[in-house]
C-alpha positions in Angstrom: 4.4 -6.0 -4.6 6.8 -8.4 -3.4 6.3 -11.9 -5.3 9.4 -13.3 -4.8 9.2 -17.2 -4.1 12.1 -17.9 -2.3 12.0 -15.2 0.1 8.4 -14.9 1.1 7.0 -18.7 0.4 4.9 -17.2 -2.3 2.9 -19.0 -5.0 1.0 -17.7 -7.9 -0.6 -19.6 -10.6 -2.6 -19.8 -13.5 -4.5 -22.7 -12.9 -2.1 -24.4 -10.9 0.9 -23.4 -13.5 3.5 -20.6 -12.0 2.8 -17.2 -12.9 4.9 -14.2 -13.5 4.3 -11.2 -15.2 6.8 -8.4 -16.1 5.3 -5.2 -14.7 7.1 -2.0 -14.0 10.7 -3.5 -14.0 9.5 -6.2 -12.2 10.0 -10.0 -14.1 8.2 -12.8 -13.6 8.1 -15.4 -15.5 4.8 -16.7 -17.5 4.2 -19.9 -19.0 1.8 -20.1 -22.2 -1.6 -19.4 -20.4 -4.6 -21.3 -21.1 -6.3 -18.0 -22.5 -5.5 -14.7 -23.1 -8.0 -13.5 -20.5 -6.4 -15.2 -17.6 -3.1 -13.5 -18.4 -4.8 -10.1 -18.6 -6.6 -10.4 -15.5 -3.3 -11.7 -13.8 -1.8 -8.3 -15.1 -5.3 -6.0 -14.1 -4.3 -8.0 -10.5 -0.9 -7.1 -10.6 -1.7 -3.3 -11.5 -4.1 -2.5 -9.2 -1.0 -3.3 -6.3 1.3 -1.2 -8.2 -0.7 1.8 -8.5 -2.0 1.2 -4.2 2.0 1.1 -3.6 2.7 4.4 -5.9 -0.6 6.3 -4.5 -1.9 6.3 -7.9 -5.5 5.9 -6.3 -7.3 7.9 -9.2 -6.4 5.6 -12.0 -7.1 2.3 -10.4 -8.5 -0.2 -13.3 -11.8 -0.4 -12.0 -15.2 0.5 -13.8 -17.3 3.2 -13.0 -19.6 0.9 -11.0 -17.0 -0.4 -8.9 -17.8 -2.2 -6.0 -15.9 -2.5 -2.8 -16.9 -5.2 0.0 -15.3 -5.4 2.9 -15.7 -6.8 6.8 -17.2 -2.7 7.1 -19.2 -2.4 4.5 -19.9 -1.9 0.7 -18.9 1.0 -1.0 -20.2 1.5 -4.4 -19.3 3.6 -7.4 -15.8 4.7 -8.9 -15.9 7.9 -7.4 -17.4 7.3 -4.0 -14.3 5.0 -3.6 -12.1 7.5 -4.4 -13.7 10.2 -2.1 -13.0 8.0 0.7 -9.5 7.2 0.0 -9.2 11.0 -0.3 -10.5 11.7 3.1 -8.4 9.1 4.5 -4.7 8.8 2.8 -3.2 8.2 5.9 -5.2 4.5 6.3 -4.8 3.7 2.9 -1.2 5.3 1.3 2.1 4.7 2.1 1.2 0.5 1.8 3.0 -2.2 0.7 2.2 -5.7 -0.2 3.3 -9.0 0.0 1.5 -11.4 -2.4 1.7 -14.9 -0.5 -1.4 -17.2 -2.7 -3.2 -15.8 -6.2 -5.6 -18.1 -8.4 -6.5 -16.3 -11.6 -9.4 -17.2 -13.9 -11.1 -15.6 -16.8 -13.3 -13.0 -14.9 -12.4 -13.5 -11.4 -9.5 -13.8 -9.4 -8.1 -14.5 -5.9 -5.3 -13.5 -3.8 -3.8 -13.8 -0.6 -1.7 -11.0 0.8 0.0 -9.1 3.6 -0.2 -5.1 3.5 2.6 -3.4 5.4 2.5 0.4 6.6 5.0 1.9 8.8 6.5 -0.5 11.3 3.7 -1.5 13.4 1.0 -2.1 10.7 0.7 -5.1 9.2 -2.7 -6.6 7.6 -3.2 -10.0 6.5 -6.2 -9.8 3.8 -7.9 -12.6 1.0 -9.6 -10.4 -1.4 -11.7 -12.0 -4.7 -11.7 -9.4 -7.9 -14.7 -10.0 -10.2 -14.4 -8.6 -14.0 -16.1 -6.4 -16.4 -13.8 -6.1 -19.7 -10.4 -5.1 -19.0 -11.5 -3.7 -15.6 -12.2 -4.1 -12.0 -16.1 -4.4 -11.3 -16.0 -5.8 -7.9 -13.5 -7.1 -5.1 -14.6 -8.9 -2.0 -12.2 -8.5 1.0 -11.9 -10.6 4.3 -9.2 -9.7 6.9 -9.8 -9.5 10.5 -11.1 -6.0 12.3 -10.6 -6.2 16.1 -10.3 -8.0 19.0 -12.3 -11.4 19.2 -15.8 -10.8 21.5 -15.6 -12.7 24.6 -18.5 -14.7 24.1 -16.5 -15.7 20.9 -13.2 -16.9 22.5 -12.1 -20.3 22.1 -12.2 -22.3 25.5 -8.9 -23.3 26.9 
């Protein structure tokens, strides 16, 4: 994940205080927290990009139940998620990402990011993560999936 401020206009907070976390020989620096929960699910955040950007699909911190909803669909349990990352590594390895806005809370958290793959891919995504424990129980993705209908087009 690339959280650097300077570079890429990025801002992450713990309720509107900069965050930074040190996470695989990555530093960012972290003000006293209001609660210890909000730093962990900061960190949960932060893990679940490093593992996507390392391929590290199968040990994603997410609960058996996970649920994944997105402009496709829902898909629902740990491993039926990880089936269908299986069956298609080529639209979900290989990814990077560049954290632009995250707002972290006890059990839920938001964040605003751009996923990169290859030259010509580039994704711009808002995603909410929803808690259980330690864990990843739900996320809640919006990003845009094709061209705009006609009938939807903005008149001139």
């Amino acid at each position: 994940c690339n959280l650097n401020q300077q570079e890429n206009d990025t801002f992450h907070s713990l309720r509107g205080r900069p965050l930074a976390i040190n996470l695989k020989k990555r530093t960012f620096l972290l003000p006293k927290p209001d609660s210890l929960s909000i730093m962990k699910t900061a960190e949960v955040v932060l893990e679940w990009f490093d593992k996507w950007e390392r391929g590290d699909f199968m040990n994603l911190p997410i609960t058996d139940q996970f649920e994944h909803t997105n402009p496709f669909g829902t898909i629902s349990g740990k491993e039926t998620y990880q089936e269908l990352v299986k069956k298609n590594r080529d639209k979900f390895l290989n990814q990077s990402f560049t954290l632009h806005d995250s707002f972290y809370g006890d059990d839920k958290a938001c964040v605003r990011y751009t996923a990169s793959q290859g030259k010509d891919f580039k994704l711009e995504v808002s995603e909410w993560y929803y808690f259980k424990g330690d864990l990843i129980d739900k996320i809640t993705a919006y990003y845009h999936i094709g061209e705009i209908r006609e009938e939807r087009k903005l008149k001139q």
